[in-house]
C-alpha positions in Angstrom: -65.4 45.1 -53.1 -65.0 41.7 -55.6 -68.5 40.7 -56.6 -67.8 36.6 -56.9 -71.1 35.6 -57.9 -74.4 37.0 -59.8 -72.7 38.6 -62.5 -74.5 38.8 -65.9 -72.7 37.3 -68.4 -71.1 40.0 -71.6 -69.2 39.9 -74.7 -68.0 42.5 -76.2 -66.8 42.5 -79.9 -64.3 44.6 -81.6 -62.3 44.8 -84.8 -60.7 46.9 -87.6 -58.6 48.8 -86.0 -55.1 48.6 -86.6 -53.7 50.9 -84.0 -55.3 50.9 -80.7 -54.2 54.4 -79.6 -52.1 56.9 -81.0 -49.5 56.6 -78.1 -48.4 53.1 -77.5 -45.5 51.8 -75.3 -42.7 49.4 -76.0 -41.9 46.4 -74.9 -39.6 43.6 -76.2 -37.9 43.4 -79.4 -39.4 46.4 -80.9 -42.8 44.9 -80.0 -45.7 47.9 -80.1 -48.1 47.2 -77.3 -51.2 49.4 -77.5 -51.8 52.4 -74.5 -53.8 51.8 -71.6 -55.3 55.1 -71.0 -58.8 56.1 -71.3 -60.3 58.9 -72.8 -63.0 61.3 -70.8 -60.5 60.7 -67.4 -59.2 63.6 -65.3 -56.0 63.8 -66.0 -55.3 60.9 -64.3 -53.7 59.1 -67.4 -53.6 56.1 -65.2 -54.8 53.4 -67.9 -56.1 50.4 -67.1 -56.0 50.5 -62.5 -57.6 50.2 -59.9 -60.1 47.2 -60.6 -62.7 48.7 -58.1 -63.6 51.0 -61.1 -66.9 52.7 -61.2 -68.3 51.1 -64.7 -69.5 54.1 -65.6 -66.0 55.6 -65.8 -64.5 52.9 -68.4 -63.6 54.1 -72.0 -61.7 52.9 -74.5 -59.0 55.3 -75.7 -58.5 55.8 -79.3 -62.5 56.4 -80.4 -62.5 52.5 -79.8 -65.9 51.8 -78.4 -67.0 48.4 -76.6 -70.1 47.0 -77.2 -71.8 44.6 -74.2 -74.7 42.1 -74.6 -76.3 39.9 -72.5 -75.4 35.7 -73.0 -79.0 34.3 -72.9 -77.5 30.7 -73.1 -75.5 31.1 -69.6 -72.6 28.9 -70.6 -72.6 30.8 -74.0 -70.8 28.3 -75.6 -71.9 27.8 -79.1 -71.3 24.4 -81.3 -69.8 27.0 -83.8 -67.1 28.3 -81.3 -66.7 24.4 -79.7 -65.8 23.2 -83.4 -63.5 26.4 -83.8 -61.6 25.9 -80.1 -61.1 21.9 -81.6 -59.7 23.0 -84.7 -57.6 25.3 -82.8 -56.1 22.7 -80.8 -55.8 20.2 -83.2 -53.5 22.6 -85.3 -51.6 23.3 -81.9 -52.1 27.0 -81.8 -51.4 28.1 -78.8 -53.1 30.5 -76.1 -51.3 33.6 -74.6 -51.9 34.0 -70.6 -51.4 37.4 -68.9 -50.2 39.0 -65.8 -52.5 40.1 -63.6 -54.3 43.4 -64.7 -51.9 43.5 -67.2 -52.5 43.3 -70.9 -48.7 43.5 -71.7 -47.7 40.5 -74.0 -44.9 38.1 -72.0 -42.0 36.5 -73.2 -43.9 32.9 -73.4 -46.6 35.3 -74.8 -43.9 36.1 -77.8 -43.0 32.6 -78.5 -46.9 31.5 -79.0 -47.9 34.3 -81.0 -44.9 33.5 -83.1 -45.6 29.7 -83.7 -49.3 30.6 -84.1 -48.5 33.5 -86.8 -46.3 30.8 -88.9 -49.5 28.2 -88.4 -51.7 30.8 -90.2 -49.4 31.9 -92.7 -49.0 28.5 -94.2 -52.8 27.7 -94.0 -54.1 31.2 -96.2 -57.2 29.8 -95.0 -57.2 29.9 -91.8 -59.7 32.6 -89.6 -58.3 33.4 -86.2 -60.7 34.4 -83.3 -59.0 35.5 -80.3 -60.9 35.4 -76.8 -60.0 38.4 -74.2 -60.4 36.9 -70.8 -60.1 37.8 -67.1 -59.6 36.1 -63.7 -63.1 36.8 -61.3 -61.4 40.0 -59.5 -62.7 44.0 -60.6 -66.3 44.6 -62.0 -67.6 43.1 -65.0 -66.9 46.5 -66.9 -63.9 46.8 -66.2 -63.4 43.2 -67.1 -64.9 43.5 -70.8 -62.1 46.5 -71.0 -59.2 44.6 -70.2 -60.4 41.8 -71.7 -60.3 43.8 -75.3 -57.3 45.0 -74.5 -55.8 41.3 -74.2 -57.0 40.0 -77.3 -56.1 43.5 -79.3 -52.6 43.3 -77.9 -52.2 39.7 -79.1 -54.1 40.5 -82.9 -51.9 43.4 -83.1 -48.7 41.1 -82.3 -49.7 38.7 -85.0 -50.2 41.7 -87.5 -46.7 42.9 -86.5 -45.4 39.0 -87.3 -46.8 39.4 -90.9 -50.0 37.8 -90.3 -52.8 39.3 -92.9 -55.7 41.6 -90.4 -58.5 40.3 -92.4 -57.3 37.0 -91.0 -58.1 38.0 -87.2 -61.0 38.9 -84.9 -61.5 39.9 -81.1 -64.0 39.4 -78.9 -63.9 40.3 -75.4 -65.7 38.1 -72.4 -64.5 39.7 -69.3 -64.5 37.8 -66.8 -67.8 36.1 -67.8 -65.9 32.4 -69.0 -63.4 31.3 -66.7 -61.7 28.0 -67.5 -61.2 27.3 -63.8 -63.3 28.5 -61.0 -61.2 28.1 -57.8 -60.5 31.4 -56.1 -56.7 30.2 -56.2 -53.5 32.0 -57.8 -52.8 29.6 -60.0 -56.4 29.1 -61.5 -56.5 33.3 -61.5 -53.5 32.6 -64.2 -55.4 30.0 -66.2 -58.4 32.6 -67.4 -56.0 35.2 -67.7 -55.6 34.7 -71.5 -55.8 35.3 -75.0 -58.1 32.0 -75.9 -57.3 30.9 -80.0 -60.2 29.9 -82.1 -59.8 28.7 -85.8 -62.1 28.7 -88.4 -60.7 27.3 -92.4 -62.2 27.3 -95.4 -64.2 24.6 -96.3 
């Protein structure tokens, strides 16, 4: 069952790695998008299904770990990441939206990763944060999972466009920061994403 409401909010943070599993499927024009299976699972190499997950049972794969912590501001929205999402928007990088339980980078994905990556090449500057984010449905667990997933597959896209990895950071909120809140299709898709957030040098 979907728990809609009640939900503590998370974040997990990740970074470093530059290959998120040692098997990794294909997809697109030689794009590398990183394995969805889990470590410590009985040989159901399923990956990332079945959002009525026990949390109990989510891994990362890889030796990739995910770290949780609770938001003690509610909203969680700090003037720091605010100022970083305006910057963001007022260099017009762009966000990269999902299918559902899907962490698979799309052909719009492709093209906004690719006008980002160009952005942050020509500003040496520039510090990228990418958001992980999930519509309301599966547990909060599973959520934060998927959610790193998202924002790894779009870091990794940028690396593979040439873009420096000491330029780029993940965090993953799960479900936890919707942008809409209807229990609608269409506002599912809008907090299915890969949310951009720019930092420069001063």
């Amino acid at each position: 069952m979907v728990s809609l409401f009640g939900c503590a909010s998370k974040s997990g943070q990740s970074g470093g790695d530059t290959q998120a599993s040692q098997s990794q499927n294909k997809s697109g024009a030689g794009q590398e998008i990183p394995s969805t299976s889990f470590s410590g699972q009985d040989g159901s190499g399923g990956g990332l299904r079945g959002l009525d997950k026990n949390p109990s049972e989510e891994r990362l794969g890889g030796g990739g770990s995910l770290m949780a912590k609770a938001d003690p501001g509610g909203s969680g929205r700090q003037m720091d990441d605010i100022r970083a999402e305006q910057a963001a928007a007022a260099a017009g990088l762009r966000d990269v939206y999902f299918a559902y339980d899907s962490f698979a980078i799309t052909e719009d994905g492709r093209m906004a990763l690719a006008h980002n990556a160009e952005w942050i090449k020509a500003n040496p500057g520039a510090q990228l944060k990418i958001e992980g984010h999930c519509d309301e449905r599966g547990t909060s667990a599973y959520n934060l999972v998927l959610g790193e997933k998202r924002a790894k597959a779009a870091r990794n896209y940028l690396v593979e466009l040439g873009v420096a990895l000491n330029h780029l950071s993940i965090v993953s909120y799960g479900k936890e920061r919707p942008v809409c809140k209807e229990h609608t299709e269409s506002c599912y898709a809008q907090n299915r994403r890969g949310h951009m957030l720019l930092k420069t040098a001063k």
